[in-house]
C-alpha positions in Angstrom: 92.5 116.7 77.6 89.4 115.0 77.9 86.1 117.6 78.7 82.5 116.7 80.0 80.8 114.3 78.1 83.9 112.7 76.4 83.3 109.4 74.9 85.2 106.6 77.2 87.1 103.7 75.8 86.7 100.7 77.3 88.8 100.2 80.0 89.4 98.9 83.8 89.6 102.6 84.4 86.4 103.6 82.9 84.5 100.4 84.9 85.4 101.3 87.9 84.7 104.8 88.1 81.3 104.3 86.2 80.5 101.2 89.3 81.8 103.7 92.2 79.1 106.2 90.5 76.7 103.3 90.6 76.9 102.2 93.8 77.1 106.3 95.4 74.0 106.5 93.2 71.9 103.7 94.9 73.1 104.7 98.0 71.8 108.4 97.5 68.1 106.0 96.7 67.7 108.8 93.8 66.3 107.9 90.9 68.0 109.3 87.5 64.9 112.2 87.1 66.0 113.2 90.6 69.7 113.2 90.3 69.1 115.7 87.1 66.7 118.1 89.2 69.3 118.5 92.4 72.5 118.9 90.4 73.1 121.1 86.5 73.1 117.3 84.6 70.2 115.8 82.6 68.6 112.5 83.3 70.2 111.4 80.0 73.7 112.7 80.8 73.6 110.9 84.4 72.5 107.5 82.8 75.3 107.7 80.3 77.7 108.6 83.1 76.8 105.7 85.1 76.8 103.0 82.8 80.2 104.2 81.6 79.5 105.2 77.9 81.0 109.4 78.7 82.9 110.0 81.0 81.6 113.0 83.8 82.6 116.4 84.2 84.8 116.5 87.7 81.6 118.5 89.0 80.0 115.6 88.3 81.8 113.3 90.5 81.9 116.1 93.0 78.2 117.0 93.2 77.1 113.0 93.4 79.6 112.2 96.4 78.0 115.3 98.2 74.4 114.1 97.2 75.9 110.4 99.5 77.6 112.0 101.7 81.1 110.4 100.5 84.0 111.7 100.9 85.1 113.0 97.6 88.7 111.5 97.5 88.3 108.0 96.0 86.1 109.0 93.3 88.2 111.7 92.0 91.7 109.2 92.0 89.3 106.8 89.7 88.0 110.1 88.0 91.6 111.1 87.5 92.7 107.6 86.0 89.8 106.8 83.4 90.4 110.9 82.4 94.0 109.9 81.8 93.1 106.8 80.0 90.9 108.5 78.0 93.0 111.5 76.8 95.9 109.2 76.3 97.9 111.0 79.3 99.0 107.9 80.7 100.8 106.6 78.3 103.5 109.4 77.7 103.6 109.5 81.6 104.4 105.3 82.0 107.1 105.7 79.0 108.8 108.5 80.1 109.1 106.9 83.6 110.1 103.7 82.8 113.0 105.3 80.3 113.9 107.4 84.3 114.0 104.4 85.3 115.7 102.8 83.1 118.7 105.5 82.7 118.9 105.7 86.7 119.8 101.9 86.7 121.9 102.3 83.9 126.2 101.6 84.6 128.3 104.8 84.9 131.2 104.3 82.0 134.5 104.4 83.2 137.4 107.5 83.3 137.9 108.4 79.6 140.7 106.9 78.1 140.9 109.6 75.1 144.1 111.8 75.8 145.9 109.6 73.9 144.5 109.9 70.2 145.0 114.2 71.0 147.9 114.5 73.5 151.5 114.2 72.8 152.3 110.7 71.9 156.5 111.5 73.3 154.9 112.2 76.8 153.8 109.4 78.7 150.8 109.5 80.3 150.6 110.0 84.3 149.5 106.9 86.0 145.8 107.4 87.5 145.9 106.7 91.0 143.1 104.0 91.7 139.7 105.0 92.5 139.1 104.3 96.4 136.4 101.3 96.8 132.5 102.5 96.9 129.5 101.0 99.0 127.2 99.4 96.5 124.6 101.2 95.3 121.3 99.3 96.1 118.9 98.3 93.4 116.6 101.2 91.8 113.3 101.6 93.3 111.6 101.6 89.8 108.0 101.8 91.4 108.8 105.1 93.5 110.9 106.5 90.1 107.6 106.0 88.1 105.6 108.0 90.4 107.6 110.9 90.6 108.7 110.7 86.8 104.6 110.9 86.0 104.1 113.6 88.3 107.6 115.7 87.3 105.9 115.3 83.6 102.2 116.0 83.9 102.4 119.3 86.1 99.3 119.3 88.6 97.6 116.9 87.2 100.2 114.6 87.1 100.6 114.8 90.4 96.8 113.6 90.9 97.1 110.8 88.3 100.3 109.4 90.4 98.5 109.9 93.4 95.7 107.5 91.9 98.3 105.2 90.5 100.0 104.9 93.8 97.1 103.7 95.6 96.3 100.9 92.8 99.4 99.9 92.5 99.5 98.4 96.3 96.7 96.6 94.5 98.7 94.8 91.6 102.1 94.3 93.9 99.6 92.5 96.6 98.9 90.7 93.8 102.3 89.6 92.5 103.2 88.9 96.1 100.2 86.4 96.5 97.9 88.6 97.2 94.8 87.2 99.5 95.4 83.5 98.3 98.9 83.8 100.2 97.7 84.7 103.4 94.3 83.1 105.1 93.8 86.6 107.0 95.2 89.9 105.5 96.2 92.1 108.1 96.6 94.9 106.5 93.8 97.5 104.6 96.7 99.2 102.8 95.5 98.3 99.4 91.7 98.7 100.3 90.0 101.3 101.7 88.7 99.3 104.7 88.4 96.0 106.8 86.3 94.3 108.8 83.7 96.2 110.9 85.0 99.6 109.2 83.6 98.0 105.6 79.9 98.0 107.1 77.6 99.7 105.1 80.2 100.7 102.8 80.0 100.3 98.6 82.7 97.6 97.4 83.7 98.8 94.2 84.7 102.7 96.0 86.4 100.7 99.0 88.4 98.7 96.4 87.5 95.5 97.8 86.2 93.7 94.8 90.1 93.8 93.1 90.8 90.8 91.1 92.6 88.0 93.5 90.6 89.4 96.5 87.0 88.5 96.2 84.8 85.4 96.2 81.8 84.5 94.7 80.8 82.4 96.9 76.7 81.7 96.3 75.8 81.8 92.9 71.9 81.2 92.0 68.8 81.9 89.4 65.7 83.0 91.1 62.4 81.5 90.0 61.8 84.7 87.8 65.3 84.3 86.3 67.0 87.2 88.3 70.6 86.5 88.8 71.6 86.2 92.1 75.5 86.1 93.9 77.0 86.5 97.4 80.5 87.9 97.2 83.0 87.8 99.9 86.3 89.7 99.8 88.8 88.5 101.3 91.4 91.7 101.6 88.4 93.5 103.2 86.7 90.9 105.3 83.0 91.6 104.0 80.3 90.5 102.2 78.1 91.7 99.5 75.6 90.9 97.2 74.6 91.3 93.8 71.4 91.1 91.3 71.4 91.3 87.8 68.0 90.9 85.8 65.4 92.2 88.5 62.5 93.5 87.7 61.7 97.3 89.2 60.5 97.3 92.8 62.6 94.5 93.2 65.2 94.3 96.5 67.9 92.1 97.9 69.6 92.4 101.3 72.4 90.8 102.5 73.1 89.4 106.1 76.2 87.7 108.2 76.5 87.0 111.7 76.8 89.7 114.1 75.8 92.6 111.7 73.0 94.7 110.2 71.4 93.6 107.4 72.2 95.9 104.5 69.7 96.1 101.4 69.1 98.1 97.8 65.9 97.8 95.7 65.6 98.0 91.7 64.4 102.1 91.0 64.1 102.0 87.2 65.4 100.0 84.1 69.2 101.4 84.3 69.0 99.1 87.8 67.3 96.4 86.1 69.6 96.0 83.1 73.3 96.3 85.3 74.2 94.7 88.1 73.2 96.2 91.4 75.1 96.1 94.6 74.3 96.1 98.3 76.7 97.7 100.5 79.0 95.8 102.0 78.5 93.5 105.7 81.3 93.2 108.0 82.1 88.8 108.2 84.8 87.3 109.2 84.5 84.7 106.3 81.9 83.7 103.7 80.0 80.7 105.9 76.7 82.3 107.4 76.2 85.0 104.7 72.8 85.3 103.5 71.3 86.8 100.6 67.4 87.7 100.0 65.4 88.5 97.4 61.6 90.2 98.0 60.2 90.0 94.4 58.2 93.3 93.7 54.5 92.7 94.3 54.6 90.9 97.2 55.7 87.3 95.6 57.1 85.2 98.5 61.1 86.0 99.5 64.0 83.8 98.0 67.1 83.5 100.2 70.5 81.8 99.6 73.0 81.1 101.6 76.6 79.6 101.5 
């Protein structure tokens, strides 16, 4: 079992729990000094938690989604995967629920045949009476089997991890179905967190909205002080973000659409500078009309694009 300030591997897991502490961060507008005063973490500890190099204590996760005002839910099923991935918990769980899986679908032998090799050869053997016929049994639900399996193995925290797994596996099945490129208009936020006007203001990565096969980058751009600029536009949520990698501090983009509030975030230190920062999301009901702005620190004239 993994314990505060475990080393992470590198892994999806690890990413997206270290973005969705990212993007609660900007949205609590604290800088890393201040995160360390209001909770029992150093500035050091909180910069390796959000750029993913240790995973956080639970507390952790706990204190900074109170600090946003987030509900703590999401960020504890990411929490409990890239723990799992970490202390190698996930792997014993998969394999013992595929080989459920595997002995559920398995074929039933027939009646034994054996009385013959141990009975008395002089007394013939009584005819079995056929078997009456059975309904067919329909086909195993593997997915559902490797849920329970996990959480029958893991005790409590199982349970959690399945709980977690569950949810992101609506992702990867949307995904083997089609996913967004099958259908124009999603109807359904099943496999995200939200849609439409419920995404407003709300941070992509913890809303699951930036999944692979559901987003778009759909305005890509270097500023004239070599920032790196993008619009994204996800298509399972129906929203629009943006994203800047390379400011300078002091820095801020904001993103617009049609119809909704302008939503911004502003470079606080180098941590912001060096990583990609995210706006929260804007409500769209597709990528044309989305706007993104830069206002350079200083007071340099704005740079917009738009799709």
């Amino acid at each position: 079992m993994s314990g505060p300030g475990s080393e992470l591997c590198e892994s999806v897991e690890s990413s997206r729990l270290a973005a969705g502490l990212r993007e609660l961060r900007g949205r609590t507008g604290l800088s890393l000094a201040a995160l360390a005063a209001r909770t029992p973490y150093s500035k050091s500890s909180w910069e390796r938690y959000l750029n993913g190099k240790k995973l956080p204590p639970r507390d952790a996760v706990e204190a900074l989604c109170r600090l946003a005002g987030e509900p703590a839910g999401r960020l504890l099923a990411l929490w409990e995967l890239a723990d799992a991935a970490w202390s190698g918990r996930a792997a014993p769980a998969a394999a013992r629920a595929e080989a459920a899986a595997e002995r559920d679908a398995a074929v039933e032998p027939g009646p034994a045949a054996g009385r013959d090799a141990v009975g008395d050869p002089e007394v013939p053997a009584r005819p079995v009476p056929p078997e009456p016929p059975q309904r067919p049994h329909p086909p195993p639900r593997r997915t559902r089997r490797r849920v329970v399996a996990a959480a029958a193995g893991a005790g409590a925290g199982g349970l959690a991890l399945a709980v977690a797994v569950t949810f992101l596996a609506g992702e990867r099945a949307g995904e083997a179905r089609g996913g967004p490129a099958a259908s124009a208009a999603p109807t359904s936020s099943a496999v995200t967190g939200c849609r439409g006007r419920s995404c407003d203001g709300k941070d992509p990565q913890s809303m699951f909205c930036g999944g692979e096969g559901m987003v778009d980058t759909v305005v890509e751009a270097a500023t004239a002080r070599g920032a790196h600029v993008q619009v994204r536009y996800g298509t399972a949520c129906a929203a629009a973000w943006g994203r800047l990698r390379g400011g300078r501090i002091g820095d801020r983009i904001e993103v617009t659409a049609p119809g909704a509030l302008p939503r911004s975030v502003r470079v606080r230190d180098r941590f912001d500078a060096e990583g990609y920062l995210v706006t929260p999301m804007v409500a769209a009901r597709g990528p044309r009309g989305v706007r993104l702005c830069l206002y350079p620190a200083g007071g340099a004239p704005r740079e917009c694009f738009r799709h």
